[in-house]
MARTOR-447271 format. One record per residue (C-alpha): residue in three letters; residue number from 1; x, y, z. Coordinates in nm, 3 decimals. Example, Ala and Ser with C-alpha at 12.3 -4.5 7.8 and 13.67 -1.06 7.14 Angstrom:
+---------+-----+---------+---------+---------+
: residuo : num :    east :   north :      up :
+---------+-----+---------+---------+---------+
:     Ala :   1 :   1.230 :  -0.450 :   0.780 :
:     Ser :   2 :   1.367 :  -0.106 :   0.714 :
+---------+-----+---------+---------+---------+
END
This chain:
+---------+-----+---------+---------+---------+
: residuo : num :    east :   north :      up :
+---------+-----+---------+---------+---------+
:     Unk :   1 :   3.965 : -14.865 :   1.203 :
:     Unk :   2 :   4.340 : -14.955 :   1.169 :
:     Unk :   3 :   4.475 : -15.283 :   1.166 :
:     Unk :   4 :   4.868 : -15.339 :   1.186 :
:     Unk :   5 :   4.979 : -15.623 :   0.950 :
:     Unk :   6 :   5.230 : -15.909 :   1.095 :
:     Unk :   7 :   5.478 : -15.772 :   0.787 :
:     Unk :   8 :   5.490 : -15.479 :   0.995 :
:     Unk :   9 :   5.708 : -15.682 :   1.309 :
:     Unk :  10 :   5.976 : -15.773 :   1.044 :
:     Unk :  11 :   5.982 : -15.439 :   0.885 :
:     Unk :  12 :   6.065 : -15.331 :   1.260 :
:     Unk :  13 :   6.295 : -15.637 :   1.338 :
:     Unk :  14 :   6.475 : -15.546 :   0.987 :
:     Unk :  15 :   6.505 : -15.157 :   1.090 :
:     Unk :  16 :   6.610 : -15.282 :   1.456 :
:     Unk :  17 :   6.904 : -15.532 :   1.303 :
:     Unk :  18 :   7.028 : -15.267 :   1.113 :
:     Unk :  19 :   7.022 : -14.967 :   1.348 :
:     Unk :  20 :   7.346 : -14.879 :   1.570 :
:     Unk :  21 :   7.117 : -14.880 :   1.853 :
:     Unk :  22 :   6.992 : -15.205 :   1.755 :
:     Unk :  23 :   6.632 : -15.134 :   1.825 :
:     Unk :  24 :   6.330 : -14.911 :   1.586 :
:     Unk :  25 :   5.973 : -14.806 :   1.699 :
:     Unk :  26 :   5.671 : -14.725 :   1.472 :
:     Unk :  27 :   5.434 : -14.472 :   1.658 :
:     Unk :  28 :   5.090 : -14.551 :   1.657 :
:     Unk :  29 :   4.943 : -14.239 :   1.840 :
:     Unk :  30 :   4.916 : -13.929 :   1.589 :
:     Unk :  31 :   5.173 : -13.629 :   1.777 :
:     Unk :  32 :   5.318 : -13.627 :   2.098 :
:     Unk :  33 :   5.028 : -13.410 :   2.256 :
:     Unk :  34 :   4.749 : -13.726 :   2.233 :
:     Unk :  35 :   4.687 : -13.812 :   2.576 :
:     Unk :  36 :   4.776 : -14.158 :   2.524 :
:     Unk :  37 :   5.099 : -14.265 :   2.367 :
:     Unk :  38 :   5.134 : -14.608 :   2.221 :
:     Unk :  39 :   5.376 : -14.774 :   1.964 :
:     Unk :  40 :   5.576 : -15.045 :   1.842 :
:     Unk :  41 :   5.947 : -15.144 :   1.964 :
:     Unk :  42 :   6.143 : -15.424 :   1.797 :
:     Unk :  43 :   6.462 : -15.518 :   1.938 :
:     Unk :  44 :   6.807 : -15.679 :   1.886 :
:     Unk :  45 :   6.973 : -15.874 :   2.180 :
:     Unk :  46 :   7.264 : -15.629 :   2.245 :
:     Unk :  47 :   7.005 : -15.331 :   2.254 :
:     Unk :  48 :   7.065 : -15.081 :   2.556 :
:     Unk :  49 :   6.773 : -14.939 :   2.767 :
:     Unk :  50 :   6.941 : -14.738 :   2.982 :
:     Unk :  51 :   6.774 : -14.812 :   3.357 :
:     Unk :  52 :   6.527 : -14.529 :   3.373 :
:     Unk :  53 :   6.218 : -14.440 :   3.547 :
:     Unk :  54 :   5.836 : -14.272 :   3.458 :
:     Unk :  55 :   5.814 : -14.043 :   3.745 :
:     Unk :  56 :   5.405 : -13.961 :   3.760 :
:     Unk :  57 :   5.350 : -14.254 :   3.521 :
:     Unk :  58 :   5.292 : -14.647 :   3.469 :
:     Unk :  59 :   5.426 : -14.777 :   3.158 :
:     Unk :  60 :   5.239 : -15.101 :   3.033 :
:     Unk :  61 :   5.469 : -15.302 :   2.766 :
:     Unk :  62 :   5.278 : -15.634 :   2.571 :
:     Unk :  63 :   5.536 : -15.850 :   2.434 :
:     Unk :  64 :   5.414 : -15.951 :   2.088 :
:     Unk :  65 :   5.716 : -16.181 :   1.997 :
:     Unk :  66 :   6.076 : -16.293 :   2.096 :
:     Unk :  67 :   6.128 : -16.265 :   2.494 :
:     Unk :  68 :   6.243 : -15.987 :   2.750 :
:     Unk :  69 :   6.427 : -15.983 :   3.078 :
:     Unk :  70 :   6.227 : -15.699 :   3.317 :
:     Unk :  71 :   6.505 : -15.583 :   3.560 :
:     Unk :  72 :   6.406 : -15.344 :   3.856 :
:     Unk :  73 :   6.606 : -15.169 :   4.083 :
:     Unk :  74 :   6.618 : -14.938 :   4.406 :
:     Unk :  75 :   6.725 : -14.606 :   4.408 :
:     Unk :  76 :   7.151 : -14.738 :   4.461 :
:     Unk :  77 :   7.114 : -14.942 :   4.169 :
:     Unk :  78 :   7.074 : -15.233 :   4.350 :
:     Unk :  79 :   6.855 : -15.557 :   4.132 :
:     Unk :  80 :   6.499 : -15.564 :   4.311 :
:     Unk :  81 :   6.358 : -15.806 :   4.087 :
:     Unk :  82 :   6.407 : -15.998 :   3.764 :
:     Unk :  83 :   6.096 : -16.135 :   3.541 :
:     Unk :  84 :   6.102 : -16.307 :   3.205 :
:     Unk :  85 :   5.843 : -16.154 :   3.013 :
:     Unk :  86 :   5.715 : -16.313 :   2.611 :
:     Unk :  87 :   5.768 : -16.659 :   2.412 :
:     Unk :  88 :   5.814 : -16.945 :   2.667 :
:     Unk :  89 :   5.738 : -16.769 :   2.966 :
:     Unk :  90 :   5.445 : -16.739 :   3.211 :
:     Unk :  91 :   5.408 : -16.403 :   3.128 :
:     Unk :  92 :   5.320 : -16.208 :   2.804 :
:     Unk :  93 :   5.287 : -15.799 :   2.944 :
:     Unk :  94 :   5.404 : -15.619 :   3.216 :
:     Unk :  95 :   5.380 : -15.285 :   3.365 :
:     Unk :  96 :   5.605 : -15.047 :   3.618 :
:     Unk :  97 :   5.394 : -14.794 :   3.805 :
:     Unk :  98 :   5.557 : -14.445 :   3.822 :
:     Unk :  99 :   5.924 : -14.387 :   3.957 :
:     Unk : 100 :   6.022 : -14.737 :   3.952 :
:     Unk : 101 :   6.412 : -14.769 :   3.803 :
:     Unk : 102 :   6.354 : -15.049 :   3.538 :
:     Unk : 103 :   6.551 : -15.157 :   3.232 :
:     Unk : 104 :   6.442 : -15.427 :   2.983 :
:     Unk : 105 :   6.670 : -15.681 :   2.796 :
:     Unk : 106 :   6.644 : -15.818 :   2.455 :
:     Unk : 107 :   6.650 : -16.203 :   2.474 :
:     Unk : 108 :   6.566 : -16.283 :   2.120 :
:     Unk : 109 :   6.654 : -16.169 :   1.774 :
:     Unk : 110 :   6.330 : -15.924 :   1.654 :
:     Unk : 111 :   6.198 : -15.919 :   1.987 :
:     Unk : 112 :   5.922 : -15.670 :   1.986 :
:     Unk : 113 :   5.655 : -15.465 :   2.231 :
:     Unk : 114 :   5.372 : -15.271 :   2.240 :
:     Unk : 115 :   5.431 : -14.987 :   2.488 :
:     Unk : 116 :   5.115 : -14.806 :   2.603 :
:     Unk : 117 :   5.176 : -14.494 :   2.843 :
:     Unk : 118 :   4.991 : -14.221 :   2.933 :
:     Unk : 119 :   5.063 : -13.867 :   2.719 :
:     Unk : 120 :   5.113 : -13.581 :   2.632 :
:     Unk : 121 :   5.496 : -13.686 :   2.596 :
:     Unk : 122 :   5.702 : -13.382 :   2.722 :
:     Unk : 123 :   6.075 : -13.479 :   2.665 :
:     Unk : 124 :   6.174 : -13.233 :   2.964 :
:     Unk : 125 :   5.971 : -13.467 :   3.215 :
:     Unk : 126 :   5.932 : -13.798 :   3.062 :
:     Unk : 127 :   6.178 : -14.013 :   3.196 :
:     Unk : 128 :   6.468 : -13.964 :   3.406 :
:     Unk : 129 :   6.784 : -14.139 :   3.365 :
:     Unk : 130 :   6.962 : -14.367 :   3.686 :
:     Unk : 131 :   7.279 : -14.149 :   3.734 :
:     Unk : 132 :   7.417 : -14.459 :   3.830 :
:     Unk : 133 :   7.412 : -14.630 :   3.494 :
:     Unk : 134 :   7.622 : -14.516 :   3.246 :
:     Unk : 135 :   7.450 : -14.360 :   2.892 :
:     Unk : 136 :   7.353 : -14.485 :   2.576 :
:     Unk : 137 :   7.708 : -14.483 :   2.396 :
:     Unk : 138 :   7.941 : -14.482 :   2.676 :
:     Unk : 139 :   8.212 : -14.732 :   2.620 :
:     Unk : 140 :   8.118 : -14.916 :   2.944 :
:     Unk : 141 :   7.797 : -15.003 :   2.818 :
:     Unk : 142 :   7.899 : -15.376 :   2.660 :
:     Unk : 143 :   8.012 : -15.464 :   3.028 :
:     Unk : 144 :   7.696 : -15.356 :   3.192 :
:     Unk : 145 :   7.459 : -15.550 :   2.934 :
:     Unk : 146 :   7.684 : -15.849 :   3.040 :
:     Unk : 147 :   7.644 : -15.793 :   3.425 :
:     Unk : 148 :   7.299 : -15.739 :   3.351 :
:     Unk : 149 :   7.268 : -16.074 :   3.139 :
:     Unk : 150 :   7.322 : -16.279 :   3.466 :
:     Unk : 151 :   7.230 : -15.980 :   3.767 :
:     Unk : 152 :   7.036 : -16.157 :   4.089 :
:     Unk : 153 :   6.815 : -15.986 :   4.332 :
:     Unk : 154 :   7.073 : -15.758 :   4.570 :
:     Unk : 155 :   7.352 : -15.774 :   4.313 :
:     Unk : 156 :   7.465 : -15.373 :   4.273 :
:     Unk : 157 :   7.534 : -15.214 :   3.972 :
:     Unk : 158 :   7.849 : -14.989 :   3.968 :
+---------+-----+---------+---------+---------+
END
Protein backbone atom coordinates (compact mmCIF):
# COMPACT_ATOMS: atom_id res chain seq x y z
CA UNK A 1 0.00 0.00 0.00
CA UNK A 2 1.05 3.68 -0.56
CA UNK A 3 -0.17 6.48 1.23
CA UNK A 4 0.68 10.18 0.04
CA UNK A 5 1.44 12.46 3.05
CA UNK A 6 -0.34 16.11 3.21
CA UNK A 7 3.61 17.46 3.22
CA UNK A 8 3.53 16.19 -0.14
CA UNK A 9 0.72 19.21 -1.46
CA UNK A 10 3.23 21.88 -0.21
CA UNK A 11 6.23 20.22 -1.58
CA UNK A 12 4.10 20.53 -4.94
CA UNK A 13 2.67 24.08 -4.15
CA UNK A 14 6.50 25.05 -3.31
CA UNK A 15 7.80 23.41 -6.76
CA UNK A 16 4.61 25.09 -8.52
CA UNK A 17 5.51 28.82 -6.94
CA UNK A 18 8.79 28.50 -8.08
CA UNK A 19 8.45 27.05 -11.59
CA UNK A 20 8.23 29.50 -14.78
CA UNK A 21 5.23 27.63 -15.65
CA UNK A 22 3.92 28.13 -12.31
CA UNK A 23 2.54 24.69 -11.90
CA UNK A 24 4.57 20.87 -10.86
CA UNK A 25 3.04 17.30 -10.95
CA UNK A 26 4.25 14.18 -8.99
CA UNK A 27 3.31 10.94 -11.01
CA UNK A 28 1.76 8.36 -9.17
CA UNK A 29 1.44 5.60 -11.92
CA UNK A 30 4.94 3.73 -12.45
CA UNK A 31 5.86 4.53 -16.64
CA UNK A 32 3.81 5.90 -19.16
CA UNK A 33 2.72 2.37 -20.56
CA UNK A 34 0.34 1.52 -17.17
CA UNK A 35 -3.01 1.54 -18.44
CA UNK A 36 -4.09 4.01 -16.04
CA UNK A 37 -2.34 7.28 -15.54
CA UNK A 38 -2.84 9.24 -12.39
CA UNK A 39 -0.86 12.06 -10.56
CA UNK A 40 -0.64 15.09 -8.67
CA UNK A 41 -0.88 18.85 -10.12
CA UNK A 42 -0.36 21.87 -7.87
CA UNK A 43 -0.91 25.17 -9.28
CA UNK A 44 -0.18 28.94 -9.12
CA UNK A 45 -2.96 31.46 -10.18
CA UNK A 46 -1.24 32.78 -13.38
CA UNK A 47 -0.63 29.05 -14.54
CA UNK A 48 -1.53 28.45 -18.36
CA UNK A 49 -3.43 25.29 -19.55
CA UNK A 50 -3.53 25.82 -22.89
CA UNK A 51 -7.43 24.89 -24.05
CA UNK A 52 -6.91 21.35 -25.20
CA UNK A 53 -8.85 18.30 -25.73
CA UNK A 54 -8.55 14.12 -24.92
CA UNK A 55 -9.71 12.89 -28.19
CA UNK A 56 -10.75 8.95 -27.33
CA UNK A 57 -10.57 9.84 -23.62
CA UNK A 58 -12.37 11.27 -20.35
CA UNK A 59 -10.15 12.96 -18.04
CA UNK A 60 -11.45 12.91 -14.32
CA UNK A 61 -9.62 15.80 -12.14
CA UNK A 62 -10.42 15.72 -7.92
CA UNK A 63 -9.60 18.99 -6.54
CA UNK A 64 -7.80 18.30 -3.26
CA UNK A 65 -7.27 22.03 -2.23
CA UNK A 66 -7.44 25.74 -3.40
CA UNK A 67 -10.25 26.20 -6.23
CA UNK A 68 -10.46 25.91 -10.16
CA UNK A 69 -12.42 27.61 -12.88
CA UNK A 70 -13.51 24.55 -15.58
CA UNK A 71 -13.90 26.47 -18.91
CA UNK A 72 -15.34 24.54 -22.02
CA UNK A 73 -15.57 25.49 -25.37
CA UNK A 74 -16.89 24.57 -29.01
CA UNK A 75 -14.83 23.84 -31.73
CA UNK A 76 -14.52 28.21 -32.73
CA UNK A 77 -13.39 28.80 -29.38
CA UNK A 78 -16.45 29.97 -28.31
CA UNK A 79 -17.13 29.60 -23.90
CA UNK A 80 -19.76 26.62 -23.62
CA UNK A 81 -19.71 26.51 -20.04
CA UNK A 82 -17.99 27.77 -16.90
CA UNK A 83 -17.96 25.67 -13.42
CA UNK A 84 -16.18 26.46 -10.19
CA UNK A 85 -14.73 23.37 -9.11
CA UNK A 86 -12.79 22.90 -5.06
CA UNK A 87 -12.84 25.00 -1.64
CA UNK A 88 -16.17 26.93 -1.37
CA UNK A 89 -17.88 25.51 -4.15
CA UNK A 90 -20.63 22.91 -4.76
CA UNK A 91 -18.36 20.89 -6.45
CA UNK A 92 -15.09 19.03 -5.51
CA UNK A 93 -14.20 16.76 -9.08
CA UNK A 94 -15.02 16.98 -12.44
CA UNK A 95 -14.55 15.17 -15.59
CA UNK A 96 -14.58 16.03 -19.64
CA UNK A 97 -15.45 13.01 -21.76
CA UNK A 98 -13.24 12.70 -24.90
CA UNK A 99 -12.79 15.64 -27.50
CA UNK A 100 -14.24 18.24 -25.40
CA UNK A 101 -11.93 21.72 -25.72
CA UNK A 102 -11.48 22.50 -21.93
CA UNK A 103 -8.97 24.63 -20.04
CA UNK A 104 -8.75 24.94 -16.23
CA UNK A 105 -7.83 28.10 -14.17
CA UNK A 106 -5.93 28.43 -11.03
CA UNK A 107 -8.05 30.40 -8.49
CA UNK A 108 -5.95 29.95 -5.45
CA UNK A 109 -2.33 30.01 -4.45
CA UNK A 110 -1.19 25.93 -4.21
CA UNK A 111 -4.24 24.89 -5.80
CA UNK A 112 -3.86 21.26 -6.49
CA UNK A 113 -5.62 18.01 -8.42
CA UNK A 114 -5.62 14.60 -8.77
CA UNK A 115 -5.92 13.80 -12.49
CA UNK A 116 -6.94 10.20 -13.27
CA UNK A 117 -7.03 9.27 -17.15
CA UNK A 118 -6.93 6.33 -18.91
CA UNK A 119 -3.18 5.12 -20.33
CA UNK A 120 -0.85 4.10 -21.98
CA UNK A 121 0.16 7.93 -22.46
CA UNK A 122 1.41 8.24 -26.12
CA UNK A 123 2.60 11.94 -26.49
CA UNK A 124 1.84 11.68 -30.40
CA UNK A 125 -2.03 11.19 -29.55
CA UNK A 126 -2.66 12.44 -26.16
CA UNK A 127 -4.01 15.68 -26.40
CA UNK A 128 -4.46 18.04 -29.11
CA UNK A 129 -3.98 21.63 -28.82
CA UNK A 130 -7.11 24.44 -29.86
CA UNK A 131 -5.32 26.11 -32.86
CA UNK A 132 -7.22 28.89 -31.80
CA UNK A 133 -5.46 29.57 -28.53
CA UNK A 134 -2.22 30.72 -28.60
CA UNK A 135 0.82 28.32 -26.87
CA UNK A 136 2.34 27.98 -23.71
CA UNK A 137 4.95 30.98 -23.95
CA UNK A 138 3.51 33.10 -26.54
CA UNK A 139 3.56 36.68 -25.46
CA UNK A 140 -0.25 36.90 -25.82
CA UNK A 141 -0.77 34.50 -23.24
CA UNK A 142 -1.12 37.18 -20.05
CA UNK A 143 -4.10 38.74 -22.11
CA UNK A 144 -5.88 35.53 -22.69
CA UNK A 145 -5.64 34.34 -18.87
CA UNK A 146 -7.27 37.81 -18.28
CA UNK A 147 -10.15 37.34 -20.88
CA UNK A 148 -10.43 34.06 -19.51
CA UNK A 149 -10.59 35.37 -15.76
CA UNK A 150 -14.06 36.99 -16.54
CA UNK A 151 -15.18 34.81 -20.12
CA UNK A 152 -19.29 34.13 -20.13
CA UNK A 153 -21.06 31.46 -21.98
CA UNK A 154 -20.90 32.65 -25.99
CA UNK A 155 -18.04 35.05 -25.36
CA UNK A 156 -15.28 34.02 -28.32
CA UNK A 157 -11.85 33.71 -27.85
CA UNK A 158 -9.61 35.32 -30.57
Amino acid sequence: MRTFPRALLDELAAKAAASPRKRAHQNIHASPADPVQRFFVATQPDTYFRPHRHLTRSELAIVLRGRFEVITFDEEGRVAARRSIGDGTEDFAYETPPGTWHTLLSCTPGATFLEVKEGPYDPATAVEFAAWAPAEGDGAVPRVLEWLRSAAPGDKLG
